[in-house]
C-alpha positions as a Markdown table, in Angstrom:
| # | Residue | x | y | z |
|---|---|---|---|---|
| 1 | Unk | 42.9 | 172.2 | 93.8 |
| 2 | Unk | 45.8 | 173.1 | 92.3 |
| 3 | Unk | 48.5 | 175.2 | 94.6 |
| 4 | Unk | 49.6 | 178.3 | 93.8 |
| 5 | Unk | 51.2 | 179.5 | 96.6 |
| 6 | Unk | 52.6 | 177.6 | 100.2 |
| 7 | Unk | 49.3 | 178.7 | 101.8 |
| 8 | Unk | 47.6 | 177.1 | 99.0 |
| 9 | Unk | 49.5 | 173.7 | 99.4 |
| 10 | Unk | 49.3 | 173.8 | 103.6 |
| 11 | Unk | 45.5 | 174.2 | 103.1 |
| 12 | Unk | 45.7 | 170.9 | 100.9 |
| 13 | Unk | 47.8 | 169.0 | 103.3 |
| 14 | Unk | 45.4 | 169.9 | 106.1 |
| 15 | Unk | 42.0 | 169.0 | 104.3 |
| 16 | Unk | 43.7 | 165.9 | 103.2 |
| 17 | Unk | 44.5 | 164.6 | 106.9 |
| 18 | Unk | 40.8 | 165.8 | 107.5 |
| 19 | Unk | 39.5 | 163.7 | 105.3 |
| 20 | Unk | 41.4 | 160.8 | 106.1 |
| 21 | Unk | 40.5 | 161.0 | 109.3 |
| 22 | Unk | 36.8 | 160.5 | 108.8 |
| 23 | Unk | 37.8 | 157.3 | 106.3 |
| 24 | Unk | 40.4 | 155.8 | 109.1 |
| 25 | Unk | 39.1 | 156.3 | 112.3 |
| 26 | Unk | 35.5 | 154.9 | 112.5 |
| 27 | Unk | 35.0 | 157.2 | 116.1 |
| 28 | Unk | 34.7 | 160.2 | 114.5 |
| 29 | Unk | 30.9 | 160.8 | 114.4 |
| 30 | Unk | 29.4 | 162.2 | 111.5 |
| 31 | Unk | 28.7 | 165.7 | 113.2 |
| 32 | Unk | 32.1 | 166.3 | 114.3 |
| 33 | Unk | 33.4 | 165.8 | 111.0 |
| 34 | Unk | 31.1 | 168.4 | 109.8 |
| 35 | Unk | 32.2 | 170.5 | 112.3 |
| 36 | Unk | 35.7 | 170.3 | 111.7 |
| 37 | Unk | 35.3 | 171.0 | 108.4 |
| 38 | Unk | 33.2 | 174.1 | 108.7 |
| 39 | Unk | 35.6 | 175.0 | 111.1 |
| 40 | Unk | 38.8 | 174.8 | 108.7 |
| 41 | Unk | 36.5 | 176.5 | 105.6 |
| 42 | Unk | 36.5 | 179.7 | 107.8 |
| 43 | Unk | 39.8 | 179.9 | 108.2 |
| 44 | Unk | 40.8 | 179.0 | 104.5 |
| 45 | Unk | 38.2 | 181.7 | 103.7 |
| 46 | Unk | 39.2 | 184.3 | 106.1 |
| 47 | Unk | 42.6 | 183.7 | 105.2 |
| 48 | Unk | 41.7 | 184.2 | 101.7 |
| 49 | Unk | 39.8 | 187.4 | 102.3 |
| 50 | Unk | 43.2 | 188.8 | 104.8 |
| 51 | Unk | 45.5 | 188.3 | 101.8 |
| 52 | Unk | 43.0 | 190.1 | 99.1 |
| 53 | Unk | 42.7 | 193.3 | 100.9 |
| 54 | Unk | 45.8 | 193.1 | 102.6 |
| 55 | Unk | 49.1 | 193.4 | 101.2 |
| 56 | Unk | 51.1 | 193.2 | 103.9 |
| 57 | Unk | 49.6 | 189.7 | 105.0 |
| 58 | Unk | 49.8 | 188.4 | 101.4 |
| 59 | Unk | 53.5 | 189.4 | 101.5 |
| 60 | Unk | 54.1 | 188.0 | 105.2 |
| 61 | Unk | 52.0 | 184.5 | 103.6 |
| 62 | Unk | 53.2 | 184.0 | 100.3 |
| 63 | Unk | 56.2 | 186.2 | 99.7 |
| 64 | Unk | 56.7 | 186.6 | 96.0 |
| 65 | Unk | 56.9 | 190.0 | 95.9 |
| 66 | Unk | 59.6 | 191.0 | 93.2 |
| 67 | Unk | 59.0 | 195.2 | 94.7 |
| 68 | Unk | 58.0 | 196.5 | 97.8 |
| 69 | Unk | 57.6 | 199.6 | 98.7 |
| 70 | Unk | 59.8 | 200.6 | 95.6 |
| 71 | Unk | 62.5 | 198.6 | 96.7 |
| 72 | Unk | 63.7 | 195.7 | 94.2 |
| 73 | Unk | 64.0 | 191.7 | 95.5 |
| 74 | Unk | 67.4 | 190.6 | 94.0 |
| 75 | Unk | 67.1 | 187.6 | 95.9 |
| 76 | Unk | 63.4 | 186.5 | 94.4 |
| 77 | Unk | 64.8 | 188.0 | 90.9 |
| 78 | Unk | 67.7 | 185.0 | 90.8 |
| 79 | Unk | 65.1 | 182.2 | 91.6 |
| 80 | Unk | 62.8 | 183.3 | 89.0 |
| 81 | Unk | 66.2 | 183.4 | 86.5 |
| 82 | Unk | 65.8 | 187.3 | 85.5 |
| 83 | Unk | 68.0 | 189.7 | 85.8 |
| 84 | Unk | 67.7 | 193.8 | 86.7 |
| 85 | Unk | 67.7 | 194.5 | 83.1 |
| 86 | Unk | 65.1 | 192.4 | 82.6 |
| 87 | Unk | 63.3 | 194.0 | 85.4 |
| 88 | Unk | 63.5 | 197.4 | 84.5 |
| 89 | Unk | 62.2 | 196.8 | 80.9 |
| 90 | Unk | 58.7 | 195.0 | 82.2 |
| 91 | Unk | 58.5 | 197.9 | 84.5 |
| 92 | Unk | 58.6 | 200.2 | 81.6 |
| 93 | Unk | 56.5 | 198.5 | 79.5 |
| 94 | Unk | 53.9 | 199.2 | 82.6 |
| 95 | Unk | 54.4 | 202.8 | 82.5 |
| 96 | Unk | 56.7 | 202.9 | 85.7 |
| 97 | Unk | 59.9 | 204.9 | 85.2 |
| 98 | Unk | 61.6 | 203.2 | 88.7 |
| 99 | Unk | 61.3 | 201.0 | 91.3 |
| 100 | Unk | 60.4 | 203.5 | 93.4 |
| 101 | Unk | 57.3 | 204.2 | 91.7 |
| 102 | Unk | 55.9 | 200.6 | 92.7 |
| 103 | Unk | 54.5 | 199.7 | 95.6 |
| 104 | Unk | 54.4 | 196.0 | 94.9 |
| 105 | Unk | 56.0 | 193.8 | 92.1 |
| 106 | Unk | 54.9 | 190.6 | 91.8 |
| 107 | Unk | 55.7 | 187.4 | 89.6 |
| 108 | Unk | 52.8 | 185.2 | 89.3 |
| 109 | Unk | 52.3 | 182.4 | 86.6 |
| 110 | Unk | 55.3 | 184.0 | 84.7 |
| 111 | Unk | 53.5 | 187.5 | 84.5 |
| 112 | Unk | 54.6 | 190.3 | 85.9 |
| 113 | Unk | 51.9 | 192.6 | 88.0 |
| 114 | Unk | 53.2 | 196.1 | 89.2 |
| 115 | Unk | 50.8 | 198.2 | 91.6 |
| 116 | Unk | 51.6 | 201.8 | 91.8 |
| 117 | Unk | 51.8 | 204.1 | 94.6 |
């Protein structure tokens, strides 16, 4: 359960204290454990499913967008260690003459995705 993202590394804080919990606290009956956890699986999963099909609420959750809506991120550019030059050859390289031809940048994993208009 490696995190990727903050979200990613809440949802592993959270099932953590879940679990110790139920190995603490002998008053937690079996069936209530279960519940809880069903209860925090939606969630991780609906979150999940938001920030697939959503941009917007991937960018609001994780915010590593390097482009949106055509505009570039100097400030996300500097604590990745690139530069604009940099920038503008990777977008080439995609088949994107400018910025504004992107509606989302993103560095994950030290690749960079680009998602046209």
């Amino acid at each position: 359960m490696s995190p990727s993202s903050a979200s990613d590394q809440v949802q592993n804080y959270v099932l953590g204290g879940i679990i110790g919990g139920i190995i603490y606290n002998n008053s937690i009956q079996i069936l209530d454990y279960i519940g809880i956890l069903c209860i925090w699986c939606a969630l991780v999963l609906t979150l999940k499913w938001i920030k697939q099909y959503n941009v917007k609420a991937k960018q609001l959750i994780d915010d590593r967008a390097l482009i949106t809506n055509g505009q570039l991120r100097t400030d996300i550019l500097r604590v990745i260690g690139r530069d604009e030059k940099w920038m503008l050859r990777e977008t080439k390289k995609q088949r994107m003459n400018a910025y504004g031809d992107v509606f989302l940048g993103e560095y994950v994993d030290g690749k960079l995705s680009l998602t046209a208009y």
